[in-house]
C-alpha positions in Angstrom: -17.7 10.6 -4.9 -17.5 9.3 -1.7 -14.0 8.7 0.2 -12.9 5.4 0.6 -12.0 4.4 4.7 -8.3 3.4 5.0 -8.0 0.0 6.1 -7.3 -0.6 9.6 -4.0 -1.5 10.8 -3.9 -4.0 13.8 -1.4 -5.4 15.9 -1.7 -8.9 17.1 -0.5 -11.2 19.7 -1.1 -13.9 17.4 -3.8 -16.4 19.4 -7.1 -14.9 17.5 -5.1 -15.7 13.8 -7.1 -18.4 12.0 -5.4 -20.8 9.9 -6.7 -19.0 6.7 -4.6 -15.9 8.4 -1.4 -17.9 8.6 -2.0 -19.3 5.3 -2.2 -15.0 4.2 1.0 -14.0 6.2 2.9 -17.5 4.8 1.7 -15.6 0.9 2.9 -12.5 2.0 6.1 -13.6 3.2 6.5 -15.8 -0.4 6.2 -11.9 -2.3 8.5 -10.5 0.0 11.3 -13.3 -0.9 10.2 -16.4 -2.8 12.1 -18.7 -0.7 11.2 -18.0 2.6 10.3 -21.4 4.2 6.5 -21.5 5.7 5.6 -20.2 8.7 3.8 -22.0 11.3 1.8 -20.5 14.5 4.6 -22.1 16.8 6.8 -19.9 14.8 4.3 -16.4 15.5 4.1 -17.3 19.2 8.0 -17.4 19.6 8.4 -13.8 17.4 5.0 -12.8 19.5 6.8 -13.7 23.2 9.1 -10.4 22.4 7.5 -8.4 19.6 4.6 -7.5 17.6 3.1 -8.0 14.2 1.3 -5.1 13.0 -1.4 -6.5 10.0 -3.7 -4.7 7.8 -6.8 -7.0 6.2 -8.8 -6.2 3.0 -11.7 -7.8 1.9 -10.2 -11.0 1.3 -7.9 -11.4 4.1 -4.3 -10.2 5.3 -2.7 -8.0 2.6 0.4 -6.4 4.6 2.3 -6.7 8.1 5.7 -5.3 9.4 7.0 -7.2 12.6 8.8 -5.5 15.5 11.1 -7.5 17.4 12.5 -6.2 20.5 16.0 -6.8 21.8 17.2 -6.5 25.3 20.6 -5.4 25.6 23.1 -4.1 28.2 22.6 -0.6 26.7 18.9 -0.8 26.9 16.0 -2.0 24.6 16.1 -1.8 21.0 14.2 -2.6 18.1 14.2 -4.2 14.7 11.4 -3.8 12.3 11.7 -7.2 10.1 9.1 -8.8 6.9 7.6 -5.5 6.1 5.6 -6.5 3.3 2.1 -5.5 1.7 0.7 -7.0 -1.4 1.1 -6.4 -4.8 -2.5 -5.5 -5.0 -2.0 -2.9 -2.7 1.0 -0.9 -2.8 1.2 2.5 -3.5 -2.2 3.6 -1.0 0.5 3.9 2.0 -0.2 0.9 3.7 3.9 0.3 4.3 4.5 3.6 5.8 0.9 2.9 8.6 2.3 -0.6 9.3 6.2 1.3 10.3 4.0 3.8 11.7 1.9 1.9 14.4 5.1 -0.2 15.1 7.1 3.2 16.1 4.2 4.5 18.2 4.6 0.7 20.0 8.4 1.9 20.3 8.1 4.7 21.7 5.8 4.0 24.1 8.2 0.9 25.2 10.8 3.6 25.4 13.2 2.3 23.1 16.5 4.1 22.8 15.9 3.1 18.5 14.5 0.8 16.2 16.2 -0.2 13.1 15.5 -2.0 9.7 17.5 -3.2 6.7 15.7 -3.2 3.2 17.3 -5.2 0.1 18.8 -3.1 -2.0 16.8 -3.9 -5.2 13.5 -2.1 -3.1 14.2 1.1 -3.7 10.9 2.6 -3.3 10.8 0.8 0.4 14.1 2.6 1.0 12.5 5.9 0.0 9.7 5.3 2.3 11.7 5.0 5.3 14.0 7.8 4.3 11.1 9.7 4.0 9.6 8.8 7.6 13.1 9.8 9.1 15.2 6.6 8.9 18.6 7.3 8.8 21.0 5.0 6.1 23.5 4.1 9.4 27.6 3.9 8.2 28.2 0.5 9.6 29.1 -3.1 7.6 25.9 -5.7 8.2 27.5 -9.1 8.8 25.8 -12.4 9.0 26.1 -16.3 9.3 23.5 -18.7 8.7 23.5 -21.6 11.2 
């Protein structure tokens, strides 16, 4: 039986996504929390101006991306992996860990002094996963306000 070829991941700067691509990262984005509000590709092209997406496409379009955003801070350059998210379809064939994966080489090459994540507590394989890849849980209390 012959081996199947991973799918390749990709990272993007946005302007080659097609309107069928948004419509696949606005689906994605829905399974990762059902009320996230639609993205448009103003919104890419203002993550894009300081980050990456990393996207992997199947057969019938996008089926997982992981974002990286990068901060600039008086300490140096930092990341934040956000909307890590493959489809239902296609967990479990370590398409998650690949997407973190090409982000971290991005990292490092930027010389970032870390990158962090948060994952919902209910996703407990997700938080396996990055335990797994070397994420450290980090003692610290998340705050936030929405404006």
């Amino acid at each position: 039986m012959k081996k199947e070829q991973p799918l390749p991941i990709r990272q993007t700067s946005g302007k080659e996504l097609s309107d069928k691509d948004i419509a696949d990262v606005n689906r994605l984005l829905s399974e990762l929390s059902p009320c996230s509000r639609p993205v448009t590709r103003e919104d890419l092209a203002r993550v894009l101006q300081s980050g990456r997406i990393a996207i992997v496409s199947g057969s019938h379009g996008i089926v997982g991306m992981a974002t990286l955003c990068v901060f600039h801070t008086l300490r140096g350059s930092v990341g934040r992996i956000e909307d890590v998210v493959v489809a239902e379809s296609h967990r479990g064939h370590g398409l998650g860990k690949r997407l973190v994966d090409s982000l971290l080489v991005l990292a490092k090459r930027n010389k970032l002094l870390y990158v962090e994540l948060t994952s919902a507590l209910h996703r407990s394989a997700a938080g396996k996963l990055y335990k797994k890849m070397g994420f450290t849980e980090y003692p610290s209390r998340y705050y936030r306000i929405d404006i």
